[in-house]
VOFI-903868 format. One record per residue (C-alpha): x, y, z. Coordinates in steps of 0.2 Angstrom, whole numbers, padded with zeros to 4 digits, always signed. Layout:
XYZ ...
//
This chain:
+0146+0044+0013 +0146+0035+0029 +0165+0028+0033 +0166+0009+0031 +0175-0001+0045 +0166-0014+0047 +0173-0030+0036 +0161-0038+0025 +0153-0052+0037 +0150-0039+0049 +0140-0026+0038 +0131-0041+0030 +0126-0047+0046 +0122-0030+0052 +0112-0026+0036 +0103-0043+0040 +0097-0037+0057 +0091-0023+0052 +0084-0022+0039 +0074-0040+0044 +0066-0054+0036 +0063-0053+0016 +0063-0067+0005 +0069-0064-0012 +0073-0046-0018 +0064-0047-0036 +0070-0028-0040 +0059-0018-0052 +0071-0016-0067 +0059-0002-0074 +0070+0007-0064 +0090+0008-0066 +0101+0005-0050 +0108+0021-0052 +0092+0030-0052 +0085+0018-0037 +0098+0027-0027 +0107+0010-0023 +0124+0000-0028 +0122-0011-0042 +0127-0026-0032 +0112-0022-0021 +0100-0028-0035 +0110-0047-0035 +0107-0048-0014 +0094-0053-0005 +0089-0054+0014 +0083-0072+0015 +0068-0075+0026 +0078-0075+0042 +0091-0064+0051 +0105-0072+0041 +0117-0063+0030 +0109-0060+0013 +0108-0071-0001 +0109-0069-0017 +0090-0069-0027 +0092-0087-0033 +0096-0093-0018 +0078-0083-0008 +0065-0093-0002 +0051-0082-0003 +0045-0068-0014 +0046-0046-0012 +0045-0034-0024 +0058-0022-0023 +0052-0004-0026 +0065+0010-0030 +0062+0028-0024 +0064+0036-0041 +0049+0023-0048 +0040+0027-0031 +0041+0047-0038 +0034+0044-0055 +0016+0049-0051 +0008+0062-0051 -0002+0055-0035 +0006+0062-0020 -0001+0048-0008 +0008+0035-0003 -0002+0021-0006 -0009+0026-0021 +0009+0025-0029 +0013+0008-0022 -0005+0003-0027 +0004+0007-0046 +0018-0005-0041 +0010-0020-0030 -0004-0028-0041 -0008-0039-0026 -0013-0022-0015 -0028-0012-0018 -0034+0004-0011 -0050+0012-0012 -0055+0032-0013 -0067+0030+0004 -0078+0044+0000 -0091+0047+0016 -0083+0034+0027 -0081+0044+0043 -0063+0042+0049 -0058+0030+0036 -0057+0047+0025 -0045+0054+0035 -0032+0038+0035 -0036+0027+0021 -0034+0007+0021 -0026-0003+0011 -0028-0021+0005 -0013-0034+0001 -0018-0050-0004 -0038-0048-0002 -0034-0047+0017 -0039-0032+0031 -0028-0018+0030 -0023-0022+0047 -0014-0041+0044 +0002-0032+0033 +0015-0027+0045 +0022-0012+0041 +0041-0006+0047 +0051+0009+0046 +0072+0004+0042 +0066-0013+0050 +0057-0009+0065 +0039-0010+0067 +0029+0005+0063 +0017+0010+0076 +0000+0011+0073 -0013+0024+0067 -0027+0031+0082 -0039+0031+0068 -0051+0015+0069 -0060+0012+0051 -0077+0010+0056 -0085+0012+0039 -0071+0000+0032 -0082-0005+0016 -0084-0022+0023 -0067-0029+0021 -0057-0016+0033 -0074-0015+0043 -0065-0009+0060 -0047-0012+0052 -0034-0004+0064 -0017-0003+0054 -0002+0009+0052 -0005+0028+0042 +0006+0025+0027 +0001+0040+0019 +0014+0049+0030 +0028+0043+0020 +0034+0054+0008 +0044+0047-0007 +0058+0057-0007 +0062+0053+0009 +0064+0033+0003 +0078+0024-0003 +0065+0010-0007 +0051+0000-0003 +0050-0017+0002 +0035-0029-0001 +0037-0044+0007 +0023-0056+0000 +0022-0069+0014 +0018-0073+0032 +0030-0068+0045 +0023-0068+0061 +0035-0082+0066 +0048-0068+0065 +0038-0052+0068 +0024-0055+0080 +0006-0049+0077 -0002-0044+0060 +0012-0051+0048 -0002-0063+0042 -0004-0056+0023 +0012-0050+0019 +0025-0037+0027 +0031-0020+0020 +0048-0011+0023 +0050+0007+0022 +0070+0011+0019 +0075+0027+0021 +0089+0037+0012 +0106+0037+0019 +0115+0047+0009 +0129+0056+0017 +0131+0070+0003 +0120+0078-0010 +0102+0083-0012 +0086+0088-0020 +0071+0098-0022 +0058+0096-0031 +0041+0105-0037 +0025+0098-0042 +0007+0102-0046 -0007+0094-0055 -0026+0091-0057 -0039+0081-0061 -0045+0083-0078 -0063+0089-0071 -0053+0105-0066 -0054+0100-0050 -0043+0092-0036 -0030+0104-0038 -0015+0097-0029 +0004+0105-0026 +0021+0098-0017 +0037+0103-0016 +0046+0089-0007 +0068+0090-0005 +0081+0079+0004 +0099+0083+0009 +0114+0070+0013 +0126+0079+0026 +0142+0070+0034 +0141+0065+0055 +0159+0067+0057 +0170+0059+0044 +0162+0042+0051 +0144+0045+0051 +0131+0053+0040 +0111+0065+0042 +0098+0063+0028 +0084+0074+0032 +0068+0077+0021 +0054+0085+0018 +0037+0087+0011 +0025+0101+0009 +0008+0097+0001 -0011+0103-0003 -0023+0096-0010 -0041+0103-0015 -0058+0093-0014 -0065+0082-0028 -0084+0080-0032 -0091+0065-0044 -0109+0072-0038 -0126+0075-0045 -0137+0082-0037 -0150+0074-0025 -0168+0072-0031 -0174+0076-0014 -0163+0091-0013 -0166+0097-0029 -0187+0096-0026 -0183+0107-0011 -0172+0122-0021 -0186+0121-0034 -0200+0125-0021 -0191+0139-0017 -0175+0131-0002 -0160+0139-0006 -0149+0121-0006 -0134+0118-0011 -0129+0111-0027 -0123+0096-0025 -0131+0096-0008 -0119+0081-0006 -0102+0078-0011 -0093+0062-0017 -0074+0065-0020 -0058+0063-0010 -0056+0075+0003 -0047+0092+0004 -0032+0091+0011 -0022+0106+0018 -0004+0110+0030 +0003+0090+0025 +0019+0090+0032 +0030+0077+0031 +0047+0078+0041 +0058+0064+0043 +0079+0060+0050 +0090+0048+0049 +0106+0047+0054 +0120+0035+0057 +0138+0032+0064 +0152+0023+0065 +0159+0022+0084 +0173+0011+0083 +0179-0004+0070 +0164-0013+0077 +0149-0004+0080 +0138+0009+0075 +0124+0019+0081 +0110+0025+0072 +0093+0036+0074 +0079+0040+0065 +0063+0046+0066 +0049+0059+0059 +0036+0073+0064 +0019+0074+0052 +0004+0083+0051 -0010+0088+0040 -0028+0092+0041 -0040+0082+0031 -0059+0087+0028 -0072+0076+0017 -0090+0076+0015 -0107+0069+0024 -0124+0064+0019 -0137+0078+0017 -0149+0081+0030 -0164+0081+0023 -0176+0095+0029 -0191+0084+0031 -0186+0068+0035 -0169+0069+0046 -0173+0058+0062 -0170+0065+0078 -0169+0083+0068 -0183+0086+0056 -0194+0073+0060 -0197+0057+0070 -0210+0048+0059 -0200+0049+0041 -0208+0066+0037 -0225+0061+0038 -0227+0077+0053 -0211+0088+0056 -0202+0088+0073 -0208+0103+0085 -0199+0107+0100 -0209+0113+0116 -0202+0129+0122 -0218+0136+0133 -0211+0142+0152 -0218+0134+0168 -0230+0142+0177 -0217+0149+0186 -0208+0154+0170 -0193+0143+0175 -0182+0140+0159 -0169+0126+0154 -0151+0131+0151 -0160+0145+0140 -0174+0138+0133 -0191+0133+0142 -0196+0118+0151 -0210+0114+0138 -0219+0096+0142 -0222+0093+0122 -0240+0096+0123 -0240+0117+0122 -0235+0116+0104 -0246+0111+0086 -0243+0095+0077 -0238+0101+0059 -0241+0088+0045 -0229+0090+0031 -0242+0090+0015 -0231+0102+0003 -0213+0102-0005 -0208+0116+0008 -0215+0115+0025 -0209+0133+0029 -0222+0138+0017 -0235+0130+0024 -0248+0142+0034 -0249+0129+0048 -0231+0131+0051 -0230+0150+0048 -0243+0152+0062 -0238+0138+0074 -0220+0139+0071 -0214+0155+0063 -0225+0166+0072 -0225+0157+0090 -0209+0159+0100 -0215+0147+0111 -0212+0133+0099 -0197+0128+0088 -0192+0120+0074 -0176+0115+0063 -0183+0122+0049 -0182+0137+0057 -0165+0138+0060 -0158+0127+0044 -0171+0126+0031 -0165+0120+0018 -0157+0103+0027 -0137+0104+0029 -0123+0095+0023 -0109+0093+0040 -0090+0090+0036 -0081+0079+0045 -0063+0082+0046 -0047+0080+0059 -0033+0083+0061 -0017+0069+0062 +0000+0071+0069 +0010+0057+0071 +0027+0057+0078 +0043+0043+0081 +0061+0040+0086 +0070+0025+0085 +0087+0024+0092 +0098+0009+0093 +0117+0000+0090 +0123-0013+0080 +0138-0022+0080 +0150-0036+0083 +0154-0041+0101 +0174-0038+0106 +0172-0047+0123 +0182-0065+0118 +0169-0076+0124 +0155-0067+0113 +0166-0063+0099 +0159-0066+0080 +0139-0063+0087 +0134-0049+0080 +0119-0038+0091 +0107-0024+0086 +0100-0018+0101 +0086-0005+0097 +0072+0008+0107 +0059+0016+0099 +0042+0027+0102 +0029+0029+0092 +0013+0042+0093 -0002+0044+0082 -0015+0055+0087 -0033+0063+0077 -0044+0076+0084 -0058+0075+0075 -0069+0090+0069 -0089+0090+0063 -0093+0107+0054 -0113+0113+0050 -0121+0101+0060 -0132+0104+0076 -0136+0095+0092 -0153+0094+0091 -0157+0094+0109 -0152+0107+0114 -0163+0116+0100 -0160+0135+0094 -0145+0135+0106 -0136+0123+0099 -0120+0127+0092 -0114+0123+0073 -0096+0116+0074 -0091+0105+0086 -0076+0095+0090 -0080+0077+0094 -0065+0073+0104 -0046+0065+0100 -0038+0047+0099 -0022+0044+0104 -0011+0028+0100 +0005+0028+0109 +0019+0012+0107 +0035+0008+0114 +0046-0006+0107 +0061-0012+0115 +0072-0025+0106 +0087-0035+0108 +0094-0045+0090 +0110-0058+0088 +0116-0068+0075 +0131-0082+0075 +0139-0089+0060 +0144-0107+0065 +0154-0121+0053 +0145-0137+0052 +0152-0144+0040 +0140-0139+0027 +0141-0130+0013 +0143-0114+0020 +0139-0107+0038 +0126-0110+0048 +0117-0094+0053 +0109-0094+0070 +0098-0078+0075 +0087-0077+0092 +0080-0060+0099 +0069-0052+0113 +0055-0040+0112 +0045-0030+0122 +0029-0021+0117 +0018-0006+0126 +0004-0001+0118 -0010+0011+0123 -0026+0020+0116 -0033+0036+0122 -0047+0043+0119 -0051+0060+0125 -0067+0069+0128 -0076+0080+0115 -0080+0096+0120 -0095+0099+0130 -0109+0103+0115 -0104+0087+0107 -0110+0075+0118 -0122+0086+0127 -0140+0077+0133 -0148+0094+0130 -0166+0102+0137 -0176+0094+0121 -0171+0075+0123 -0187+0071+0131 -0198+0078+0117 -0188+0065+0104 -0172+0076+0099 -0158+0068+0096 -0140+0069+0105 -0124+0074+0102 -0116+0082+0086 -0129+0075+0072 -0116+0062+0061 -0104+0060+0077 -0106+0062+0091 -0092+0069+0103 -0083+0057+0115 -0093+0058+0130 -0082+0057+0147 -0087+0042+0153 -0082+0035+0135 -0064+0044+0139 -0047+0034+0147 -0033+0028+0143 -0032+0008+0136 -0016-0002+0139 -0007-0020+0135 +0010-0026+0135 +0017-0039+0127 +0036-0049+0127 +0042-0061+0113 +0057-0072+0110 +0063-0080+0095 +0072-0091+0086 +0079-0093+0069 +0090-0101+0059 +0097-0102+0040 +0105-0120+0037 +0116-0124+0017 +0113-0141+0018 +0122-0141+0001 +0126-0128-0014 +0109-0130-0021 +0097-0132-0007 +0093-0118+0008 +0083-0121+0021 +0075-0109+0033 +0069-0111+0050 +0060-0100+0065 +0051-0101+0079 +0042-0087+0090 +0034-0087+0107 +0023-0073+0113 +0016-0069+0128 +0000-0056+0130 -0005-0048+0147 -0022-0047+0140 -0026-0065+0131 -0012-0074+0134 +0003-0084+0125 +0004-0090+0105 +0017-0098+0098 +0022-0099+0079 +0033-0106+0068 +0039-0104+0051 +0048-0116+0036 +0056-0111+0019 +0066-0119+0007 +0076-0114-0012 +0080-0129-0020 +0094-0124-0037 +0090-0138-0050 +0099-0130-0063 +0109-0113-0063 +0097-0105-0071 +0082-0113-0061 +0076-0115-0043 +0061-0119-0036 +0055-0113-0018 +0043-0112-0005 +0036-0109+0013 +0024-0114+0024 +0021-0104+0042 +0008-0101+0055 +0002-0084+0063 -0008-0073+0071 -0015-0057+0073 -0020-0049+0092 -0035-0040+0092 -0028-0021+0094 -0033-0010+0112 -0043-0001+0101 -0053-0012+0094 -0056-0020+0112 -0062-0003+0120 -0067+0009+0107 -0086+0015+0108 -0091+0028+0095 -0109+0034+0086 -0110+0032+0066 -0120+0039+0054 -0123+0026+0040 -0139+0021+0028 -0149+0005+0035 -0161+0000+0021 -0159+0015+0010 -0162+0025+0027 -0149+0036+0039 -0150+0029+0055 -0138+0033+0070 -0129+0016+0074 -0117+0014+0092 -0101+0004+0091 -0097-0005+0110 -0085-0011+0116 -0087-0032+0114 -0090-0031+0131 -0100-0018+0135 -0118-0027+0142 -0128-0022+0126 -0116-0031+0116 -0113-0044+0125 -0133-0046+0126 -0131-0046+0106 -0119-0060+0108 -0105-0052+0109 -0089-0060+0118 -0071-0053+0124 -0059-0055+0108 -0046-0066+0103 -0033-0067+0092 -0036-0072+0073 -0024-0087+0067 -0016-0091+0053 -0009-0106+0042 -0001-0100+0024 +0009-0108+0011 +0019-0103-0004 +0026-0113-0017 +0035-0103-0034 +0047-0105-0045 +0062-0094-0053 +0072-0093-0068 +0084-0081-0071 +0095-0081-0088 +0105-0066-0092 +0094-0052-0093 +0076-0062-0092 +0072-0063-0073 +0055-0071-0072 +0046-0078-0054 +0029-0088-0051 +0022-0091-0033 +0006-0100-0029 +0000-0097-0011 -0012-0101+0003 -0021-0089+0017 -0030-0098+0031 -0037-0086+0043 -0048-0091+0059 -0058-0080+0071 -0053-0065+0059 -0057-0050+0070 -0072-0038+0061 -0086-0025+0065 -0101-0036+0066 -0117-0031+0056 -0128-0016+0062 -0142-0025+0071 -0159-0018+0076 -0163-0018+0095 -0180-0024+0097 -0193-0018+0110 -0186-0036+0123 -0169-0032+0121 -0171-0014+0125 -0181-0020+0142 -0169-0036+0144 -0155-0021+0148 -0166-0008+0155 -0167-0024+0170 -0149-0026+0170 -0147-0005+0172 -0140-0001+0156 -0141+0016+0155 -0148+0027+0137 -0155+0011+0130 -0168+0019+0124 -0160+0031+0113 -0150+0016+0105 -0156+0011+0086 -0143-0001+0080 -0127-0009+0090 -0110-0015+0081 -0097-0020+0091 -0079-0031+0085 -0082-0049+0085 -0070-0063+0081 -0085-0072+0068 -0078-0080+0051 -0066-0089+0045 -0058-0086+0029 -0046-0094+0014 -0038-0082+0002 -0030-0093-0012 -0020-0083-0027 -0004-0084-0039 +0010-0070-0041 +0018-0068-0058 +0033-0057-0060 +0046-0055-0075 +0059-0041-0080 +0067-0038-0096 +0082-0028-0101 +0088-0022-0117 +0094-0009-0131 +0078-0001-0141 +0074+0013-0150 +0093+0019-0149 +0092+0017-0132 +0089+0007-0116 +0072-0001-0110 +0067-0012-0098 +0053-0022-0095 +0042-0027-0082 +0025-0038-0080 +0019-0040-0062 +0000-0052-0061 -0009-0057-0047 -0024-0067-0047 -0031-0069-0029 -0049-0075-0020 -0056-0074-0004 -0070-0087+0002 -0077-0084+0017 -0078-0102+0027 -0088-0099+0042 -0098-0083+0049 -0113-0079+0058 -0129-0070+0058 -0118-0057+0067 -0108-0055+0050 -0122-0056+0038 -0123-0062+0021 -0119-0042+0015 -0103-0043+0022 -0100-0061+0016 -0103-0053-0003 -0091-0039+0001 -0077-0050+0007 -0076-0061-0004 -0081-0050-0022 -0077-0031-0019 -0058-0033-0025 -0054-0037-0042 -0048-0054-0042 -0035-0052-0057 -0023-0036-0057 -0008-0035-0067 +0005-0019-0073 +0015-0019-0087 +0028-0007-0086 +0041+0001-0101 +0053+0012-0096 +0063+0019-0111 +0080+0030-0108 +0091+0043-0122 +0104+0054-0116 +0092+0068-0114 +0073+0060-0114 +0065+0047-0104 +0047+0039-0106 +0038+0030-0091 +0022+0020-0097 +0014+0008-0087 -0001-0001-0089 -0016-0005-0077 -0027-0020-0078 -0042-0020-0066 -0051-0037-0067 -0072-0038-0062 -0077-0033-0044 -0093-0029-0033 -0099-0014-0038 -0107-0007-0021 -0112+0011-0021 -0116+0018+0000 -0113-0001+0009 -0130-0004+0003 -0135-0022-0003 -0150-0014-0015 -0136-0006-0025 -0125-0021-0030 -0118-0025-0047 -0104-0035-0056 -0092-0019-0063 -0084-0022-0079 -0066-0024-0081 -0055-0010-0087 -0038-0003-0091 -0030+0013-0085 -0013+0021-0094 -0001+0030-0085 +0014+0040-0095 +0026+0052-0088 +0041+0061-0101 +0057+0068-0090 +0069+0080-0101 +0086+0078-0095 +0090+0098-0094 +0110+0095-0089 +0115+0083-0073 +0106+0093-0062 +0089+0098-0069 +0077+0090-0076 +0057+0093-0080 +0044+0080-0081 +0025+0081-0089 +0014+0066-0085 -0003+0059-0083 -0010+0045-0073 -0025+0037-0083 -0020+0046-0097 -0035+0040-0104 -0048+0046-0092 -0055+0028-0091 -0071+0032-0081 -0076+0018-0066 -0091+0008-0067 -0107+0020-0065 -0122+0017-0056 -0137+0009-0063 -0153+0022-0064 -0162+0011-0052 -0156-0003-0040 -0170-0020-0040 -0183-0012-0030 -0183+0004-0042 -0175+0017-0031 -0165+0031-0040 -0147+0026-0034 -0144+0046-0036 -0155+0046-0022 -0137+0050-0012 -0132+0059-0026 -0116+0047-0032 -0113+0044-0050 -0100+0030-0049 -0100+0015-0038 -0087+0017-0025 -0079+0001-0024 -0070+0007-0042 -0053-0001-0038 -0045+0012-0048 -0054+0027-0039 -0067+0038-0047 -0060+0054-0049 -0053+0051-0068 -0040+0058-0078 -0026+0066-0069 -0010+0077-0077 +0004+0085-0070 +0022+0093-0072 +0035+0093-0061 +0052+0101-0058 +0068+0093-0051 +0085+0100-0047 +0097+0089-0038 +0114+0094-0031 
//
């Protein structure tokens, strides 16, 4: 263990500083302290909402759930946010099945808001952000730009902390809903290694990690902690088959069955690596660093290109005739890069009368016998399927000091001076897919290009303990911060984005589902930004705390904000205290979101249509009504209550969410025949191969309004111990103000695709050799929405999933686990047969809607193995 010098002032202070602000520290008692991996005393302090020493939890004026790494580990889900989605009622997580890059880092929702407004830190410091941009966000994380949780492995954590209020007065941008607080472990001896496999009781989703840490001593006054995590994951498939695709394999196509997946990804090489590392340089100071490499490649499914109707591939006119590429030479016999420079009228028009075209004898002696003239069919018959994939590496290092100043005029401050670098970056792959202009030459896997997102922090924290006269010190704490953030986006390669030989005969562009990067689209997107603030922690008396803080902001991009935040803990008995908080904040539209252009694949009226995402102000959006963005602000309160008597620990918080100018993706919308020409005037170039335009857009208003319930119980049972937990959140969203630019759609989605009552109840039951973990999941009513497709709405029933896990203590240092998560294999809401105007809603071959706040993959078991030394 790490050599203690410091006296206890000075290691509370230093805790306070860097750990950061959290209100009060309501720790999960289904977990025991010494399996949490912390002291005892730990559980009885908290670090109040400022950078003041920490109080204890009657004393806190705002709410966190604590979150200890052993609980964290009792899942069989491997992914980090689906074990805190167990933990945090308030946070929700869907499966994203077909949702572009939004498969490949997942958001997640607390408190009803965009995955983007919880700040997320790492021992402290503010965790740098993911380069994926979630362009198919299912409404509510519609262009949501936030941190990769998933990179976190539990083993690696001492604990979790969820702080459930704003704290951009503290913070800065995007601590609007809520801020969470990895901890990593910082043991100094000891380890352990552990083995663990499971799947889906389908038989499919076949999933295996082994994960270890080890505690090393720095010296005798320091300490390493390093971790690990190896993991792969197979592919699920909730999926029936197409009734387009199945009429096609009965008329003779051989087509895949399901021709179209809907599952979680496959998931292969995840690697998590983390450090971190401290040590005492003197009586006063200490340095510490930390940091991690991860990598993993992730591949999920697309929609079926149909053989017959796919736009810009099979056909231009919904399959009423089938596309047919010109490939007749000039007189000359000049080609095109390979191909001939046919003008389109050398080649048959080929209706499409029959289940298979190929069969047809018009298309046998026009196509399949004439070299001069080309079809898709020819090449891909049966349609195709692409699979998107990428691959993620994210990297950081923080390094810093912390101390008490020696020098006699700055003695009894305490500083934490800190430096950190963050990198996330996706390269994105598209497999069985085709450019179709560039016809039979066209290659069949492409890589679309890579994002970058690159930050660097500087900071500078102090705190001073001053006597008032009060009832204890006064804590003072100001700090400095400076921000560099960039994108990147880097060109696909050249077959991605290629304008090939058959565009002017109606083929369509680029890697069909996305389109590579195109060098024009490419560069390097920067911002900086510097903050300052203040804040202070003031004991008026014994029984009444009051918090205060203040921050300014300035933006290189948009300019200055300035925020400010209140809290209070008023003791009216012992036993009993009432509290509460009211602050302002924002949230600065990322670089991303600002400059970002991309091509999606998505269905438009039961339709797939190819839609562009522009920047906001790229002339087409602007002509769309489109504007440069701003930052979203924020007004919250909180007002709860807490009473503690022996083992009974119970808390109650009713809170407020006002967010304007709330940053989105707008609505796909149509270009019509004048907007086209109104840009063709101004020179806009490839207007005409545009069918729908998004862009961001700072277009609602919202107010998210909800109650938190939390109560822990210990006590002897069953010839053993047990403990207790109940964790409710009841929480609504109403959208206050939007445009035509948002849509009613989206409206629906914000404000009805999250349950609006969760709650766990959690029993975890100890003997000398046995343990038993059983919680239970409630899931109130949501939105039903099954491929971001008004037609296929539906209020989804309720339901309740059951989690168990049994752990038999071999000795000290062994010990095996069996469990299964839904043990029940409570199934999610399945779609209707037909959606109001009679289409099959198998027509995309799903079975389940995928807004299932509990996922749709079922039942899962597992075992696992654990030896720690």
């Amino acid at each position: 263990m790490m050599k203690r010098k410091v006296d206890l002032r000075l290691k509370k202070l230093s805790t306070a500083v860097s750990v950061a602000l959290f209100g009060s520290l309501i720790v999960n008692p289904a977990v025991s302290a010494e399996e949490q991996g912390v002291d005892k005393d730990i559980e009885k302090i908290a670090v109040v909402g400022s950078r003041g020493a920490p109080r204890s939890i009657a004393d806190s004026p705002v709410p966190v759930d604590i979150i200890g790494a052993d609980e964290l580990r009792k899942s069989g889900n491997s992914d980090m946010l689906e074990m805190l989605k167990g933990s945090v009622p308030s946070l929700n997580v869907h499966t994203n099945p077909i949702s572009d890059a939004a498969t490949l880092v997942r958001p997640a929702n607390l408190r009803g808001l965009s995955a983007d407004s919880t700040l997320i830190l790492l021992n402290g410091k503010r965790r740098h952000r993911s380069s994926v941009i979630t362009f198919l966000g299912g409404g509510i994380n519609d262009g949501a730009h936030g941190p990769d949780i998933s990179v976190f492995p539990a083993i690696a954590l001492k604990q979790v902390e969820v702080l459930r209020d704003g704290a951009a007065a503290q913070y800065g941008s995007d601590a609007i809903a809520g801020v969470m607080n990895f901890v990593l472990r910082d043991d100094a001896e000891g380890g352990a290694i552990e083995v663990k496999s499971g799947q889906y009781y389908e038989g499919d989703g076949t999933a295996t990690e082994v994960s270890g840490y080890v505690g090393m001593p720095l010296t005798q006054d320091g300490f390493v902690n390093l971790s690990f995590q190896y993991k792969n994951a197979d592919a699920t498939s909730r999926s029936v088959q197409r009734p387009d695709a199945a009429a096609f394999a009965e008329a003779g196509l051989d087509v895949a069955n399901p021709a179209q997946i809907w599952g979680s990804p496959e998931v292969k090489d995840d690697i998590s690596l983390f450090a971190n590392l401290g040590l005492d340089l003197d009586d006063y100071s200490q340095a510490y660093l930390f940091g991690n490499y991860s990598s993993r490649d992730v591949k999920g499914g697309f929609y079926y290109r149909n053989p017959h109707t796919r736009g810009g591939v099979y056909s231009n006119d919904d399959g009423a005739t089938l596309l047919v590429g010109d490939l007749t030479p000039g007189p000359l016999g000049q080609v095109n890069e390979g191909l001939g420079i046919g003008d389109g009228i050398d080649c048959p028009v080929i209706p499409i009368t029959s289940a298979n075209v190929t069969t047809q004898q018009d298309y046998i002696d026009g196509i399949q016998n004439n070299p001069n003239c080309f079809a898709f069919n020819q090449m891909v018959p049966a349609g195709f399927t692409p699979n998107f994939g990428g691959e993620i590496i994210d990297t950081s290092l923080v390094a810093g000091t912390k101390g008490e100043f020696q020098i006699d005029w700055l003695k009894g401050i305490s500083y934490d001076f800190s430096g950190s670098y963050g990198s996330n970056s996706s390269r994105y792959f598209i497999y069985n897919t085709v450019n179709a202009s560039l016809g039979p030459d066209s290659p069949r896997d492409f890589s679309p290009g890579k994002a970058i997102q690159t930050e660097w922090n500087m900071n500078a924290d102090f705190v001073k303990y001053v006597d008032l006269g009060l009832a204890a010190e006064v804590a003072f704490a100001a700090g400095l911060e400076w921000h560099d953030e960039t994108y990147e986006i880097l060109a696909g390669d050249e077959a991605s984005f290629k304008v090939g030989p058959l565009t002017s005969q109606g083929f369509g562009i680029g890697s069909n589902g996305f389109p590579g990067y195109q060098p024009s689209a490419a560069g390097e997107f920067k911002r900086k930004n510097k903050a300052v603030y203040l804040d202070t922690s003031v004991p008026f008396t014994d029984a009444f705390l009051a918090e205060f803080a203040i921050r300014f902001e300035d933006y290189d991009s948009f300019g200055s904000t300035t925020n400010y935040k209140v809290a209070a803990n008023w003791h009216l008995t012992d036993d009993f205290s009432v509290r509460g908080s009211f602050n302002t904040g924002f949230r600065a539209p990322t670089v991303g979101q600002s400059n970002v252009a991309n091509v999606q694949t998505n269905l438009s009226g039961g339709v797939l249509v190819d839609s562009a995402l522009l920047p906001p102000t790229n002339p087409i959006a602007q002509q769309l009504g489109g504007t440069e963005l701003s930052p979203e602000e924020s007004m919250s309160y909180t007002l709860g209550a807490v009473y503690n008597y022996e083992d009974f620990f119970v808390t109650l918080d009713y809170y407020q969410i006002k967010v304007e100018d709330r940053i989105s993706q707008s609505e796909k919308i149509s270009l019509s025949d004048s907007d086209k020409q109104v840009l063709k005037d101004a020179g806009v170039p490839n207007v005409d191969g545009l069918a729908q335009v998004s862009f961001f857009t700072n277009d609602f208003d919202t107010t998210t309004t909800g109650v938190d319930l939390v109560a822990n119980y210990s006590a002897s049972l069953l010839k053993g111990d047990a403990s207790f937990a109940l964790a409710y959140n009841w929480n609504e969203t109403e959208v206050d103000r939007f445009s035509a630019i948002t849509g009613d759609f989206k409206v629906a989605r914000l404000e009805k695709d999250l349950p609006k009552h969760r709650a766990t109840f959690t029993w975890l039951q100890t003997w000398q050799d046995f343990g038993l973990f059983t919680r239970a999941n409630y899931f109130g009513e949501y939105q039903g929405v099954h491929v971001d497709y008004d037609a296929t709405v539906k209020t989804a029933s309720a339901a309740v999933t059951v989690d168990m896990e049994l752990s038999y203590y071999v000795n000290d240092a062994f010990t095996i686990s069996l469990g299964a998560q839904n043990i029940f294999d409570q199934q999610a809401e399945k779609l209707d047969f037909a959606d109001a105007t009679g289409i099959p809603n198998n027509n995309w071959g799903g079975q389940y809607y995928e807004t299932s706040p509990f996922g749709f993959n079922g039942g899962y078991y597992y075992g696992k193995l654990n030896y720690r030394f």
